[in-house]
C-alpha positions as CSV (number, residue, x, y, z in Angstrom):
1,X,-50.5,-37.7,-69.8
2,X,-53.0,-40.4,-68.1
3,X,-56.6,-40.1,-69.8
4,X,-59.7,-39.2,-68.1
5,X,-61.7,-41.8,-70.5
6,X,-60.7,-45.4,-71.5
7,X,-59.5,-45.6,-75.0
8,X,-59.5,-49.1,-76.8
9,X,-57.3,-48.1,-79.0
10,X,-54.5,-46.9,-77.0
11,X,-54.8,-50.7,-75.4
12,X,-54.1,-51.5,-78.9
13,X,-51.5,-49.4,-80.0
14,X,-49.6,-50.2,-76.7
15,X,-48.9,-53.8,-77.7
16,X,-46.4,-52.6,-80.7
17,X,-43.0,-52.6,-79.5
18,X,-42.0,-49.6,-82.6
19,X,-44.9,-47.2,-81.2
20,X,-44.4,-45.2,-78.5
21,X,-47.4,-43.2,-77.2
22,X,-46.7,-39.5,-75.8
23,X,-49.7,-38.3,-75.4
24,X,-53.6,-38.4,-75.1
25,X,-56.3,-36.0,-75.3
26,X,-59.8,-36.0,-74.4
27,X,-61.0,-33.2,-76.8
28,X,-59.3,-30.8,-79.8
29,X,-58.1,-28.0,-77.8
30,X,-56.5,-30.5,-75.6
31,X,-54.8,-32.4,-79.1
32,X,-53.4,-28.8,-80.0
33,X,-51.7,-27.8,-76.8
34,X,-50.5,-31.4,-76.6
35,X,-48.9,-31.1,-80.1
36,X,-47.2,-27.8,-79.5
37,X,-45.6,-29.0,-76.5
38,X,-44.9,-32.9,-77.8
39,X,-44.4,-32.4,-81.2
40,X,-45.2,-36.1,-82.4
41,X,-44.3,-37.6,-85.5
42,X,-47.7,-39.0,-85.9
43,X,-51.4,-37.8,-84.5
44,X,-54.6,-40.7,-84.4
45,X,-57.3,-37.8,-84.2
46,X,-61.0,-38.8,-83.5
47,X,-63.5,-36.2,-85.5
48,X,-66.1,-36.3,-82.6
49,X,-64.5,-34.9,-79.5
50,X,-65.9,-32.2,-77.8
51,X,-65.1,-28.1,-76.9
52,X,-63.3,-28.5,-80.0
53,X,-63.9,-31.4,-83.0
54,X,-61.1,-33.2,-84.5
55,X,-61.4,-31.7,-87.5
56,X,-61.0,-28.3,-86.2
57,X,-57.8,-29.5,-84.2
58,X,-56.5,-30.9,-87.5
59,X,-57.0,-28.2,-89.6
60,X,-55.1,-25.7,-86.6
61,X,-52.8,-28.6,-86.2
62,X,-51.9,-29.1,-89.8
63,X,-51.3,-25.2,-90.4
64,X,-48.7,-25.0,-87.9
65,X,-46.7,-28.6,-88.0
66,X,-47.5,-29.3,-91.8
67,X,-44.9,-32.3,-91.4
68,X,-46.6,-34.2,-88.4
69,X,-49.4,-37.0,-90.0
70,X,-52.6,-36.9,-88.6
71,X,-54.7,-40.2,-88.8
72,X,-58.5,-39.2,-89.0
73,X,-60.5,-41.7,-87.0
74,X,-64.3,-42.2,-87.5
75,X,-66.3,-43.8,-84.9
76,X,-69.6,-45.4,-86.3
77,X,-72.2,-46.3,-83.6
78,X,-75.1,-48.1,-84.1
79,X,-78.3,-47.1,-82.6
């Protein structure tokens, strides 16, 4: 699915010939139909997204694919 916003590290998880990337979502209701329909074996989630925050989408998530990994990614900005 092609992403609305640019994501850096999509660029870098492209370059590893053993990752595959199936999907991208630009907020947590997005991450949780994604998941029901692609099933990966792994999830990078960001904990800031918007409608619905990561950790939200992990916790639904997690309750119905308890054997998919979610990575929890934290975005610091400076100010």
């Amino acid at each position: 699915m092609p992403s609305k916003m640019p994501n850096p590290n999509r660029s870098l998880l492209s370059v590893e010939e053993d990752i595959e990337i199936v999907g991208q979502a630009n907020d947590g209701r997005e991450a949780i139909a994604l998941t029901h329909r692609l099933q990966p074996d792994v999830i990078l989630m960001d904990v800031r997204m918007p409608v619905c925050d990561g950790v939200i989408a992990t916790r639904e998530i997690h309750q119905r694919y308890d054997w998919i990994r979610i990575l929890i990614l934290i975005k610091k900005f400076k100010l």
